[in-house]
C-alpha positions in Angstrom: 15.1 -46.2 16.9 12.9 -44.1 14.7 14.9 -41.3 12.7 13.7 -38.0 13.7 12.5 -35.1 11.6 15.2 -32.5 12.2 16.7 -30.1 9.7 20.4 -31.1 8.3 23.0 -30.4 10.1 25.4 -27.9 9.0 28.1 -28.9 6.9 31.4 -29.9 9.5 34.8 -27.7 8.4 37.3 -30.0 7.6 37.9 -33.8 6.8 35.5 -36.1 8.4 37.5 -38.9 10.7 34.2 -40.8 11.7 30.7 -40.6 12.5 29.3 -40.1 16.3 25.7 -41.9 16.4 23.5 -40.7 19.5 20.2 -42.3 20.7 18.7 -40.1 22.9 16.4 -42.3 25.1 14.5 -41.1 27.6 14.4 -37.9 30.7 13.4 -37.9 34.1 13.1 -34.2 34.6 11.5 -32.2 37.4 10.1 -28.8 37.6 8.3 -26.3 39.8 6.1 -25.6 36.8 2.9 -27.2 36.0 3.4 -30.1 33.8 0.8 -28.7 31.2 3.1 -26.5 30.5 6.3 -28.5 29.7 7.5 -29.2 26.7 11.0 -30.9 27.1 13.7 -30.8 23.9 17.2 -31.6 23.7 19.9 -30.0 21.6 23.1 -31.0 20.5 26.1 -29.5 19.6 29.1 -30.7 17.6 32.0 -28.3 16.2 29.2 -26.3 13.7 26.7 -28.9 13.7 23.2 -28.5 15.8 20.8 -31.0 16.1 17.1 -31.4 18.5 15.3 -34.1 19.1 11.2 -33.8 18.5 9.6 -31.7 21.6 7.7 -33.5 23.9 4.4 -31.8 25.5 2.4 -32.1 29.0 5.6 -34.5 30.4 8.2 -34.7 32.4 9.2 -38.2 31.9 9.7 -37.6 27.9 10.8 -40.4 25.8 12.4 -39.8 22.6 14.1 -42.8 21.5 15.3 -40.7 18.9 18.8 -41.3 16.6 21.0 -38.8 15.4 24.5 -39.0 13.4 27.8 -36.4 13.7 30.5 -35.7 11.0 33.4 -36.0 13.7 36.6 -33.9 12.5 38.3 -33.7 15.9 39.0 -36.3 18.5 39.3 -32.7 20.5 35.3 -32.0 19.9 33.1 -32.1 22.4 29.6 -32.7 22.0 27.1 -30.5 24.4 24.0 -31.6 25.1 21.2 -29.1 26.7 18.1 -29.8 27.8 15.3 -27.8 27.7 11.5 -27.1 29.0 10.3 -25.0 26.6 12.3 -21.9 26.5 14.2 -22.8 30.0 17.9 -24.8 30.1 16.9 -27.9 32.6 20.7 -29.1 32.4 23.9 -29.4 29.8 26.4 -31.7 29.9 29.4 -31.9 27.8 31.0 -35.8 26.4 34.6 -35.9 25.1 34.9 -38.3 22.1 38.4 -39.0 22.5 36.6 -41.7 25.9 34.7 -43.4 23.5 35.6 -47.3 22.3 35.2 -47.6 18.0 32.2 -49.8 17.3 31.1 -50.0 20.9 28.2 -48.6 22.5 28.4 -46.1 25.3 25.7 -45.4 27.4 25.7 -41.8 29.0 23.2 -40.1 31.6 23.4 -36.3 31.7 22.1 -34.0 34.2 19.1 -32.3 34.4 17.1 -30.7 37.4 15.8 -33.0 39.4 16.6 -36.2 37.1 18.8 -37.4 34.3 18.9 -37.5 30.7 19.9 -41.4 29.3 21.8 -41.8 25.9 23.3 -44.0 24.0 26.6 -43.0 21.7 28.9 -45.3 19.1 31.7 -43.8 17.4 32.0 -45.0 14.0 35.3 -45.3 12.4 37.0 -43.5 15.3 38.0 -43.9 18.9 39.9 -46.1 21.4 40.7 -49.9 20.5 39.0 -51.8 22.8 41.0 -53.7 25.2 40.0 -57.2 26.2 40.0 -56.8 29.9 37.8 -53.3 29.5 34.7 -53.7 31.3 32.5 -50.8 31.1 30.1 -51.6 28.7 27.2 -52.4 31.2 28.4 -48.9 33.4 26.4 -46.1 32.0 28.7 -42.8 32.9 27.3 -39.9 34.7 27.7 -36.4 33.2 27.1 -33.2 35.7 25.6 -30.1 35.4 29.1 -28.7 34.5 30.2 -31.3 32.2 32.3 -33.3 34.6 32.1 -37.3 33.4 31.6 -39.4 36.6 33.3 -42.9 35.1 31.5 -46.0 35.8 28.9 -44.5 38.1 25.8 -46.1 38.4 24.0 -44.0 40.5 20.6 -42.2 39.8 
């Protein structure tokens, strides 16, 4: 995935445990607005880091295939993840780290109006040990509007 061109994140408080990478992917958002005048970005949150993805323009079905990387410091931090269309919140959704599996690949929708945002998150040097009999990895988890993670659901 190509890198994208956002400012450094601010510097995490406290000893970094790991590395959270995110891919965000793609959005299928919908809106009563015109779609000239979309412009769909996502924003991240982690402890005191921020991150956004590249803004999109004249879509609704943005793809960003865009990677990011997180100092973790807690397995307590949650990362938030709002979308936008231009200067309105379309949908937030809120991933724990302490669900993730080290070294694996999780893939996440989130909530948007009308649609859902896909991602894709490894933690790096932190997380659960992966058990042989955990399935999952095929699953992609579901994150509502108010943050709730729907295991294993792979509904649209």
């Amino acid at each position: 995935p190509a890198a994208a061109p956002a400012a450094a994140p601010a510097a995490p408080a406290g000893p970094k445990i790991g590395t959270l990478e995110v891919v965000i992917d793609k959005a299928n958002m919908k809106n009563s607005d015109a779609v000239a005048i979309c412009s769909p970005v996502i924003e991240m949150k982690l402890g005191t880091q921020t991150q956004r993805t590249t803004q999109k323009t004249h879509t609704l079905t943005p793809e960003w295939d865009e990677k990011f990387t997180f100092d973790v410091i807690k397995l307590t931090d949650r990362l938030v993840i709002t979308a936008f269309l231009g200067e309105n919140e379309a949908g937030e959704g809120t991933l724990l780290l302490d669900t993730l599996i080290e070294g694996k690949c999780t893939y996440k929708g989130v909530a948007v109006k009308g649609g859902r945002l896909d991602l894709e998150l490894k933690a790096v040097g932190f997380g659960k040990e992966e058990k042989e009999d955990e399935d999952g990895g095929d699953w992609m988890d579901f994150a509502g509007e108010d943050g709730e993670i729907i295991a294993g659901s792979d509904e649209d």
